[in-house]
ZAFIGU-914908 format. One record per residue (C-alpha): residue number from 1; residue in one letter; x, y, z. Coordinates in steps of 0.05 Angstrom, whole numbers, plus 5000, padded with zeros to 4 digits. Layout:
! residues N
+-----+---+------+-------+------+
!   k ! r ! east ! north !   up !
+-----+---+------+-------+------+
! NUM ! A !    X !     Y !    Z !
...
+-----+---+------+-------+------+
! end
This chain:
! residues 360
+-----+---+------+-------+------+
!   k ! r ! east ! north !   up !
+-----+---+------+-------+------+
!   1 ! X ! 5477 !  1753 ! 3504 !
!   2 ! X ! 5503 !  1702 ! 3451 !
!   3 ! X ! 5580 !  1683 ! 3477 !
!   4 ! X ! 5615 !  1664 ! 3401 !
!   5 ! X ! 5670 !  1619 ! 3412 !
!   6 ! X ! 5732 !  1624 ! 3368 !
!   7 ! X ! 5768 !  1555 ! 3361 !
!   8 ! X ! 5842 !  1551 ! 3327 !
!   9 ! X ! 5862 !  1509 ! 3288 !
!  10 ! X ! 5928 !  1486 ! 3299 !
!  11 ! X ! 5951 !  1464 ! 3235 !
!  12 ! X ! 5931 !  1534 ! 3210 !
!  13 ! X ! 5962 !  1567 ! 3266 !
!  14 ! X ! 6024 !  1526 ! 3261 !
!  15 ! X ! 6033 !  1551 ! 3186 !
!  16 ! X ! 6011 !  1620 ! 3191 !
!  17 ! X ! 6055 !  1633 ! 3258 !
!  18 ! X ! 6117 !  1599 ! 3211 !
!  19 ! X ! 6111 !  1646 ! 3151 !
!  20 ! X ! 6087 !  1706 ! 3191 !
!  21 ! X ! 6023 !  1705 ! 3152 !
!  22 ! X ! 6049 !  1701 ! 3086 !
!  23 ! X ! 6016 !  1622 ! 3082 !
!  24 ! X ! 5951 !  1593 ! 3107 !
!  25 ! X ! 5917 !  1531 ! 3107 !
!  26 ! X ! 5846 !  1534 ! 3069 !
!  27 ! X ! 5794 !  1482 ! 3077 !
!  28 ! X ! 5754 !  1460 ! 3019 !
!  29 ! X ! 5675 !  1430 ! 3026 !
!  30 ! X ! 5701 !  1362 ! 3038 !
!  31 ! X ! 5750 !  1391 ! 3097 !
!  32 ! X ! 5813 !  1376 ! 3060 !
!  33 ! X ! 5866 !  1427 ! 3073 !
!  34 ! X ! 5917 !  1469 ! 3017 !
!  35 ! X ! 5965 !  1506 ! 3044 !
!  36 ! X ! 5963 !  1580 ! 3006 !
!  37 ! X ! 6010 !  1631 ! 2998 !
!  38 ! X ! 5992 !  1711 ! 2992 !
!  39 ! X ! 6004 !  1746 ! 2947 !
!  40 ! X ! 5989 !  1825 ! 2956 !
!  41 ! X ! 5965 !  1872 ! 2902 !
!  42 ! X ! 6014 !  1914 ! 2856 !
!  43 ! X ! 6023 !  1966 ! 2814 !
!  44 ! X ! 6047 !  1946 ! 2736 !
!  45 ! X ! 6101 !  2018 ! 2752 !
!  46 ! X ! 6131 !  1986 ! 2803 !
!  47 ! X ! 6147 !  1928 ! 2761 !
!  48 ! X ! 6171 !  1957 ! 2698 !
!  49 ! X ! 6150 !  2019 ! 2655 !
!  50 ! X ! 6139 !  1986 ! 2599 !
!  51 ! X ! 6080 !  1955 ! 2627 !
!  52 ! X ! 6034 !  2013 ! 2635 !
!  53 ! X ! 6004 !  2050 ! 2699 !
!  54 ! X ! 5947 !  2014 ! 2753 !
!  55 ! X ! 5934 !  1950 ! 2786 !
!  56 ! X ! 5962 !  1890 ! 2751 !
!  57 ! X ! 5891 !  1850 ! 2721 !
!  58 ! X ! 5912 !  1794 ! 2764 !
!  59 ! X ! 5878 !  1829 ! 2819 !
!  60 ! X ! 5825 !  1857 ! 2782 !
!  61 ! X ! 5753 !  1809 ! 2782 !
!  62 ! X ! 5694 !  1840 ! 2736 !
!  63 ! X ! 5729 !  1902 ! 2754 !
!  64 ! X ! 5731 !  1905 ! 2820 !
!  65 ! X ! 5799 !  1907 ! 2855 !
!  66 ! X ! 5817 !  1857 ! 2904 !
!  67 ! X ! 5880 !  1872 ! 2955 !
!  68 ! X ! 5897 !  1798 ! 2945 !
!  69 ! X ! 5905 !  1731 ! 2907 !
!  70 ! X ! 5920 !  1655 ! 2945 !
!  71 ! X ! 5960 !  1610 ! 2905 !
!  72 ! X ! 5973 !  1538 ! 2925 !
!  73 ! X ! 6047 !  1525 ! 2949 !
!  74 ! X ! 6047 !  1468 ! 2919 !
!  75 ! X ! 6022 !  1434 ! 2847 !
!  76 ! X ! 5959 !  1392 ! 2864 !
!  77 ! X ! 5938 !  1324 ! 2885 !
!  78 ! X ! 5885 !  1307 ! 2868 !
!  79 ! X ! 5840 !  1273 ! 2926 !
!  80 ! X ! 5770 !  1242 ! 2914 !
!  81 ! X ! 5762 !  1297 ! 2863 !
!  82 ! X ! 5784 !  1362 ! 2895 !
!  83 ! X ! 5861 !  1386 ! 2879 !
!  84 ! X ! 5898 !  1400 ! 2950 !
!  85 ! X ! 5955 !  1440 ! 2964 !
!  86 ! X ! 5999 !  1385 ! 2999 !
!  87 ! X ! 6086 !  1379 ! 3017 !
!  88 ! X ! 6110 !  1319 ! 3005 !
!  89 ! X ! 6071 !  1291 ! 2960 !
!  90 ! X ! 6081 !  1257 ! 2887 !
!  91 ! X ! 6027 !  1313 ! 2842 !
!  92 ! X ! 5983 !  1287 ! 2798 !
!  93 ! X ! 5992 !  1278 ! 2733 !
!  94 ! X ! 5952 !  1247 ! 2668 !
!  95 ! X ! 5901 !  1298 ! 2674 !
!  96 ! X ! 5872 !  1333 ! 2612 !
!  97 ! X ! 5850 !  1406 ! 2616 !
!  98 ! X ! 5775 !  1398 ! 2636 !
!  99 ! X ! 5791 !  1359 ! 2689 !
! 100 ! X ! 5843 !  1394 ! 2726 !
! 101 ! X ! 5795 !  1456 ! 2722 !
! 102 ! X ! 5734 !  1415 ! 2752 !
! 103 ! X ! 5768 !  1394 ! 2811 !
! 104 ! X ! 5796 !  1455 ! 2824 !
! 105 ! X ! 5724 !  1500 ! 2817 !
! 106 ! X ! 5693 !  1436 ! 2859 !
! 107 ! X ! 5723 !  1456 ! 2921 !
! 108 ! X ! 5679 !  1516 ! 2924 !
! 109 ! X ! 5663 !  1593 ! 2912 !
! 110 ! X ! 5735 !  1619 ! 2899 !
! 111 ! X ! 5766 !  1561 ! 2881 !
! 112 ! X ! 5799 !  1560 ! 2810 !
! 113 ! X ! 5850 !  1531 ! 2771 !
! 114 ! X ! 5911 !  1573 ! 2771 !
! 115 ! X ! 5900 !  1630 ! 2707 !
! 116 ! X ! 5942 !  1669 ! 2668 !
! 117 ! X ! 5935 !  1736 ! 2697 !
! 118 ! X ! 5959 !  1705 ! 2768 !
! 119 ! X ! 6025 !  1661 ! 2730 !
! 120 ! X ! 6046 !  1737 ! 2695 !
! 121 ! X ! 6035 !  1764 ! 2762 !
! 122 ! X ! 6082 !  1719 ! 2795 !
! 123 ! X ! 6126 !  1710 ! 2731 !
! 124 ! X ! 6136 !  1796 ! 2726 !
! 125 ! X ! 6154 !  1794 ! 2810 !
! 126 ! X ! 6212 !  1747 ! 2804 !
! 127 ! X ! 6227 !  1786 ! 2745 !
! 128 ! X ! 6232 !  1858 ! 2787 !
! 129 ! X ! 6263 !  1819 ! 2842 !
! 130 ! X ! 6326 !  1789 ! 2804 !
! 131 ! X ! 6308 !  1726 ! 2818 !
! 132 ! X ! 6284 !  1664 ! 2786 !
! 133 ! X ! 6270 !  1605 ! 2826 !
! 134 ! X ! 6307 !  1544 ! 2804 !
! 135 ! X ! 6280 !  1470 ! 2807 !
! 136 ! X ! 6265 !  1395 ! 2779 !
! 137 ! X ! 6284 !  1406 ! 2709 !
! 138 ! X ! 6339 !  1360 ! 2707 !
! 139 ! X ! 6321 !  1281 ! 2725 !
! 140 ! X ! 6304 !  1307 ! 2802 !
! 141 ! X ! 6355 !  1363 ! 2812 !
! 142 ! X ! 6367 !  1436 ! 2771 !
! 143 ! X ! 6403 !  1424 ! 2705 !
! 144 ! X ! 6435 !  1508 ! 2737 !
! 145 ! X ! 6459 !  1476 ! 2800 !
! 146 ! X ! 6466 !  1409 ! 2809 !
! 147 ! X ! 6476 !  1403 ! 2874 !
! 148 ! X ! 6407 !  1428 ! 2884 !
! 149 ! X ! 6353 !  1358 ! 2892 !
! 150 ! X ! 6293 !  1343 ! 2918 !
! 151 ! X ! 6252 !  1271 ! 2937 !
! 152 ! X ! 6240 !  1228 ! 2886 !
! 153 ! X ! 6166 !  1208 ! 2874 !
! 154 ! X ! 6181 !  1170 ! 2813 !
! 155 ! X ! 6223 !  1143 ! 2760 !
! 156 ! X ! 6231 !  1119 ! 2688 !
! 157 ! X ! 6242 !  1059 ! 2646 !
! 158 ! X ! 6318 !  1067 ! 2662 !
! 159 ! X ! 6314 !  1090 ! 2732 !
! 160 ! X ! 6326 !  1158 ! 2733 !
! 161 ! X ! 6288 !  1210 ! 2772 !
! 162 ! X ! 6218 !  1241 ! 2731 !
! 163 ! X ! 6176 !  1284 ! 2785 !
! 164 ! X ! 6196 !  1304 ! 2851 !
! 165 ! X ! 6154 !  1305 ! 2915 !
! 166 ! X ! 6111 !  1373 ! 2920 !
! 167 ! X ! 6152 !  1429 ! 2961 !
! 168 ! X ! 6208 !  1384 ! 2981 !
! 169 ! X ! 6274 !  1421 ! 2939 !
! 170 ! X ! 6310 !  1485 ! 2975 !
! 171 ! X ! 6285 !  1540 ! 2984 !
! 172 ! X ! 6324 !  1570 ! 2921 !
! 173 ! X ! 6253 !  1523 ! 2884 !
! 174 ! X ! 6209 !  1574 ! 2921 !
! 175 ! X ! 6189 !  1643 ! 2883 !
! 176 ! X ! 6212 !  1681 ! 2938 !
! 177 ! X ! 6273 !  1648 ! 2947 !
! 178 ! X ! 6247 !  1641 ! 3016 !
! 179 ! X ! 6211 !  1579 ! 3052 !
! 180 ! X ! 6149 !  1609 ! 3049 !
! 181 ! X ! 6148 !  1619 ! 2969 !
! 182 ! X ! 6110 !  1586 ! 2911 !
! 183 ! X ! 6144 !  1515 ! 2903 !
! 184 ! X ! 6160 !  1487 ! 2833 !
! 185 ! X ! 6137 !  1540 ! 2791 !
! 186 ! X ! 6201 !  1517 ! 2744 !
! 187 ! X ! 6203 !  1445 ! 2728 !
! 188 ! X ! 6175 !  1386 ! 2750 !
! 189 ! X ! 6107 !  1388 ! 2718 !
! 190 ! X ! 6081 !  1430 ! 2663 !
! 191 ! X ! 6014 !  1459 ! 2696 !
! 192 ! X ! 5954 !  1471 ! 2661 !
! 193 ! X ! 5940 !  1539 ! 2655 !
! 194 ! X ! 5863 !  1575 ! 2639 !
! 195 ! X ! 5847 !  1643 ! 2625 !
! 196 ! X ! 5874 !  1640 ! 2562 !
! 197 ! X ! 5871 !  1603 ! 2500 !
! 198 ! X ! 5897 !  1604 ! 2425 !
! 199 ! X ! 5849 !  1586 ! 2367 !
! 200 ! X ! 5877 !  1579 ! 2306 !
! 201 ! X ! 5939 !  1632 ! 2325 !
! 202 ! X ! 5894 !  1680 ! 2353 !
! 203 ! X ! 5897 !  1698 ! 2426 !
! 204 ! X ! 5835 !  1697 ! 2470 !
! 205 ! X ! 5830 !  1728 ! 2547 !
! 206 ! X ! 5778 !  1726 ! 2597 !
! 207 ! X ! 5764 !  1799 ! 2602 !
! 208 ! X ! 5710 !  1851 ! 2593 !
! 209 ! X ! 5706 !  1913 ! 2544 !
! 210 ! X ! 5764 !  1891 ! 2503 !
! 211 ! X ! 5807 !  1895 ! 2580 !
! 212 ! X ! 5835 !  1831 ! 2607 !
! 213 ! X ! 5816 !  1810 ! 2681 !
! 214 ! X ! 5821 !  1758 ! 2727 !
! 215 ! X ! 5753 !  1737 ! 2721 !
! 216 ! X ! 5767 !  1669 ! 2743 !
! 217 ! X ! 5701 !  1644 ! 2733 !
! 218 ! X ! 5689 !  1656 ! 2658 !
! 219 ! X ! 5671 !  1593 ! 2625 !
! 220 ! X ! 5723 !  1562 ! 2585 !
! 221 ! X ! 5691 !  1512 ! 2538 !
! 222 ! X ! 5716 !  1496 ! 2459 !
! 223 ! X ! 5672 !  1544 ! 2415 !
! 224 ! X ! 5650 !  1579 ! 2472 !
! 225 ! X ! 5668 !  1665 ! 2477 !
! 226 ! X ! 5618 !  1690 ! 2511 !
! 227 ! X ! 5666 !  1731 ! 2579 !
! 228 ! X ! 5729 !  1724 ! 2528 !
! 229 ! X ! 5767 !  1780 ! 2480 !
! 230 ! X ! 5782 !  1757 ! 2411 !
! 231 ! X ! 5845 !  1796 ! 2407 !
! 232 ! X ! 5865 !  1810 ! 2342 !
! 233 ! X ! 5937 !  1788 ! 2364 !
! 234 ! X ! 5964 !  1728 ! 2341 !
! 235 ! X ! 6025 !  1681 ! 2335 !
! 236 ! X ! 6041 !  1684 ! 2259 !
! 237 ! X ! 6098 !  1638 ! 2228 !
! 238 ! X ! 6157 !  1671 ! 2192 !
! 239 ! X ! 6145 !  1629 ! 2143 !
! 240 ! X ! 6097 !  1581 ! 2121 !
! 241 ! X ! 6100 !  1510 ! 2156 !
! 242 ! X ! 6093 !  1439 ! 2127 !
! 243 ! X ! 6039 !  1388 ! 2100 !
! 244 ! X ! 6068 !  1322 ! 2150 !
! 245 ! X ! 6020 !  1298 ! 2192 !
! 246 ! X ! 6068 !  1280 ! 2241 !
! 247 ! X ! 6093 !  1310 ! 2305 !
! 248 ! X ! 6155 !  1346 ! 2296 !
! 249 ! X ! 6195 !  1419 ! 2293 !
! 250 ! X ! 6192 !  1463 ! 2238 !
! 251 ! X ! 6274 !  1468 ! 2241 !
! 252 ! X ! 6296 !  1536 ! 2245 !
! 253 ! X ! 6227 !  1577 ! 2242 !
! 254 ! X ! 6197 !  1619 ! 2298 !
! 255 ! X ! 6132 !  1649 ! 2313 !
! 256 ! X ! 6122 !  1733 ! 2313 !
! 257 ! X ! 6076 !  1769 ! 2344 !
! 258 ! X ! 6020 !  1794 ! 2300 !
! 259 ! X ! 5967 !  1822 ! 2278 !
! 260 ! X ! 5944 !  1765 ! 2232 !
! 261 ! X ! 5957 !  1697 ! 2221 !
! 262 ! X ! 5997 !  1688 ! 2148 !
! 263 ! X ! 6029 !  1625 ! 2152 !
! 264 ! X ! 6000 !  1569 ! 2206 !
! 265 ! X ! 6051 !  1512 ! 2228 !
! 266 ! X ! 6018 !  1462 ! 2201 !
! 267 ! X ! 5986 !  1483 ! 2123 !
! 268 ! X ! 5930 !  1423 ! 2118 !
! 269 ! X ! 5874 !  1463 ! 2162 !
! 270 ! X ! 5861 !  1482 ! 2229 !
! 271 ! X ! 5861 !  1420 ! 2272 !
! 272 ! X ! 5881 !  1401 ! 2342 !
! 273 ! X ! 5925 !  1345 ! 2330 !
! 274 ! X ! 5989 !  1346 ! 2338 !
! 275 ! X ! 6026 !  1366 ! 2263 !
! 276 ! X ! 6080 !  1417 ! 2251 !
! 277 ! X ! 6099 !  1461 ! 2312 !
! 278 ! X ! 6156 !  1518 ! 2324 !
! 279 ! X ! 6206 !  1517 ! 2395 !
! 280 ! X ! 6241 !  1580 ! 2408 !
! 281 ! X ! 6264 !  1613 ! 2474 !
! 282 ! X ! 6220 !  1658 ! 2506 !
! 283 ! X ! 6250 !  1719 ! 2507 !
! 284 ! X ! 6267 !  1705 ! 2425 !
! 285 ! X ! 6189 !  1727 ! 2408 !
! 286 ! X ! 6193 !  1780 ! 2369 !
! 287 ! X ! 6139 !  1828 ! 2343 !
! 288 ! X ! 6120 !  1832 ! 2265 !
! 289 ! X ! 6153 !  1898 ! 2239 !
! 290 ! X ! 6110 !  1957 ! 2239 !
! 291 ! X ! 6057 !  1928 ! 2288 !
! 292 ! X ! 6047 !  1951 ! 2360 !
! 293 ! X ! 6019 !  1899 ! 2404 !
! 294 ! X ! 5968 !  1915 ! 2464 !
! 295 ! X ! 6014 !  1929 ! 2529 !
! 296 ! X ! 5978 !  1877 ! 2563 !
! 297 ! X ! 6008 !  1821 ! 2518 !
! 298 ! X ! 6068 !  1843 ! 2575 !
! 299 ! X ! 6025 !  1846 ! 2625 !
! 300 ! X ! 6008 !  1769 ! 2625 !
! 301 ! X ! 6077 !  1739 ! 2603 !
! 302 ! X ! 6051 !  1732 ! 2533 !
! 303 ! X ! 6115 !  1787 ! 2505 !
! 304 ! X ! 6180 !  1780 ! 2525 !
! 305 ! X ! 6192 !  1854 ! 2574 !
! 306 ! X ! 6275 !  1843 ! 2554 !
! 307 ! X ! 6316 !  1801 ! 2522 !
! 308 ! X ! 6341 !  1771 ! 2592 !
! 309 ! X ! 6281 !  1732 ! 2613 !
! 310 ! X ! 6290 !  1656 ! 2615 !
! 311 ! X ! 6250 !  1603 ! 2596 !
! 312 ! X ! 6227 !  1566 ! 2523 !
! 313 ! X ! 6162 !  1579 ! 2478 !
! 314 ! X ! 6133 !  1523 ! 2438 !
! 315 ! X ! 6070 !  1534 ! 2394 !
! 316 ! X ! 6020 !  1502 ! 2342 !
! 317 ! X ! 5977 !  1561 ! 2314 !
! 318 ! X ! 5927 !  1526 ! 2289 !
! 319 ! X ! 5871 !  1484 ! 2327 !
! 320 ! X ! 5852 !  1507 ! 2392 !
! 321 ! X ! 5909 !  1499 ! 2446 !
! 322 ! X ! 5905 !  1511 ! 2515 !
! 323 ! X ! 5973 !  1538 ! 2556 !
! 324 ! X ! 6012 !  1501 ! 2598 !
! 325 ! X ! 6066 !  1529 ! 2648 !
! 326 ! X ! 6123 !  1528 ! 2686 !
! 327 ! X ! 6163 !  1469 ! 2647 !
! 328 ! X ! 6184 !  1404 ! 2658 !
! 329 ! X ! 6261 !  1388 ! 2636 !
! 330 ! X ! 6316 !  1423 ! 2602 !
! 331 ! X ! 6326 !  1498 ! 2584 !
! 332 ! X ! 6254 !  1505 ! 2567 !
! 333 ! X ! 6230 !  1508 ! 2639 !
! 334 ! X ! 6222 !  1569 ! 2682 !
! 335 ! X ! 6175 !  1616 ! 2699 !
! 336 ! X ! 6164 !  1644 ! 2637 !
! 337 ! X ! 6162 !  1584 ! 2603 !
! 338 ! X ! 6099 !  1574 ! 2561 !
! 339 ! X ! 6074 !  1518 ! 2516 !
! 340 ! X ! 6016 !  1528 ! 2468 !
! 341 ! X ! 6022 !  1457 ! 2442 !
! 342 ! X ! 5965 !  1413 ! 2464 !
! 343 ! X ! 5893 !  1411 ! 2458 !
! 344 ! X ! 5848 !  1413 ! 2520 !
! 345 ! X ! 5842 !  1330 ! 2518 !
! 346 ! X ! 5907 !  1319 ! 2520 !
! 347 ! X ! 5940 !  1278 ! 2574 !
! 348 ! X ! 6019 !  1261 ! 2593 !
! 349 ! X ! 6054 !  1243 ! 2648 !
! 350 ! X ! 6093 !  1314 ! 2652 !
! 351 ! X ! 6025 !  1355 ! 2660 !
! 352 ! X ! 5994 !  1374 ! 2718 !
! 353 ! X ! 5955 !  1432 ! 2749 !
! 354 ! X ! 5959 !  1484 ! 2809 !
! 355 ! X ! 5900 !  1512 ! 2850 !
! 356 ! X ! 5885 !  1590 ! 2869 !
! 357 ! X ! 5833 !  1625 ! 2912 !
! 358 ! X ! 5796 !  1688 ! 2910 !
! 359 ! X ! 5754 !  1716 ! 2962 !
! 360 ! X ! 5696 !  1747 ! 2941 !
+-----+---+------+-------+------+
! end
């Protein structure tokens, strides 16, 4: 009779005997390791009624339910093209949108670059639990407590702190407001986010039959919608924007939720560049007067669920724009913090990515 033999690995062992199983270490198909935290199917009920009834679509794949989602701990580095879960370490940056998903999805079947159905998921669970996790938005420490810092892993022209090492602030950083929690899903780096998109102010989600999923491994290339919902929602100006082809605020303007698209930021076409734009906070999104969006605009973070959740909102609708979360500096960041500013080619210093894993 075939004997199998069972042999631990430490590293693995160490973490998952720390957290009591609530982080692992996953191997990708070069061997490199990410350390992954659980997180365990919900209800949308048990989060808020507003929401709706069932599973959250975060744990939903081409419907089939799945009792659990693996986020990294920690935003990415990127080594010899795969994007590891590492403490400690200074997360890279400079990458544009295509990229950070490539080296994600290259580390094999699961693997993907961390989605909008899993960022709500997370986002909503602070927001039943009271809490939301504090960290580098502030030149290395949190501009809400001060005395809260982390490593440096770099600095500016004038010597003060940009990013902070990967994992390394208190545990008040973590989602959990444990050690075993998400680290830096508020500042640091904005992370690029997939799963969704906005094309000239209208939203698109990976779903199927007109019901958003977290089919992870929908392709998301410009022009392409094959595996995505045209919504029929959009981000509509309150008024219309301006004709300057430069980079700026339209002072004093905000975006409403909609059901079409009346007045674009920028009024000289739909491009991707980087023209008139709106800032606003978050939980300021309101909804255009006698329209009734699709509850699951709540589901994923994309509606404010009260008028207490932190965190800024900065759009362009027009062009194709790809999300980015989490924040960077300032007010803005948080977990509910979402920028619909850039085009998938862009690139900065303050952008970087996240891994997740599905088992299948």
């Amino acid at each position: 009779m075939a004997v199998e033999i069972f042999v631990k690995d430490p590293f693995r062992q160490s973490v998952e005997a720390a957290s009591g199983g609530k982080n692992t270490v996953m191997y990708d198909d070069k061997g490199y390791p990410s350390v992954m935290v659980r997180i365990p199917k919900f209800n949308l009920e048990d989060i808020d009624a507003s929401l709706g009834t069932g599973v959250h679509p975060a744990f939903i794949v081409h419907g089939r339910t799945v009792s659990e989602i693996w986020i990294a701990k920690y935003q990415a580095k990127n080594i010899n093209g795969r994007a590891c879960s590492l403490p400690g370490v200074d997360p890279t940056t400079s990458i544009n949108f295509d990229t950070a998903k490539s080296i994600c999805e290259a580390k094999g079947e699961g693997w993907h670059l961390f989605n909008k159905t899993e960022q709500a998921a997370i986002a909503l669970w602070c927001m039943k639990n009271d809490f939301y996790p504090r960290g580098n938005d502030k030149r290395g420490y949190s501009i809400q407590a001060t005395y809260e810092t982390a490593s440096p892993a770099n600095y500016d022209n004038e010597g003060k702190i940009c990013r902070t090492l990967t994992g390394t602030g208190p545990q008040s950083w973590n989602h959990d407001n444990t050690p075993f929690g998400i680290s830096d899903l508020c500042g640091n780096v904005w992370e690029w986010c997939d799963g969704m998109r906005l094309v000239n102010g209208q939203i698109l989600l990976v779903g199927e039959d007109s019901t958003p999923m977290n089919n992870f491994d929908t392709q998301n290339a410009q022009g392409n919608n094959t595996g995505w919902i045209q919504t029929g929602v959009y981000f509509d100006g309150e008024t219309a924007g301006d004709d300057i082809q430069t980079s700026r605020y339209t002072e004093n303007l905000k975006e409403v939720i909609s059901n079409e698209r009346i007045y674009p930021n920028y009024t000289e076409g739909d491009v991707d560049y980087y023209y008139g734009s709106v800032y606003q906070t978050f939980a300021s999104l309101q909804t255009k007067s006698g329209y009734t969006p699709p509850t699951y605009l709540k589901q994923l973070a994309l509606q404010p669920v009260n008028s207490n959740i932190p965190g800024g909102f900065y759009c362009r609708n027009y062009g194709e724009r790809i999300p980015l979360v989490g924040g960077c500096y300032g007010s803005a960041a948080g977990v509910f913090s979402l920028v619909l500013f850039d085009p998938r080619s862009h690139v900065s210093a303050g952008d970087g990515l996240r891994s997740a894993f599905i088992a299948l």
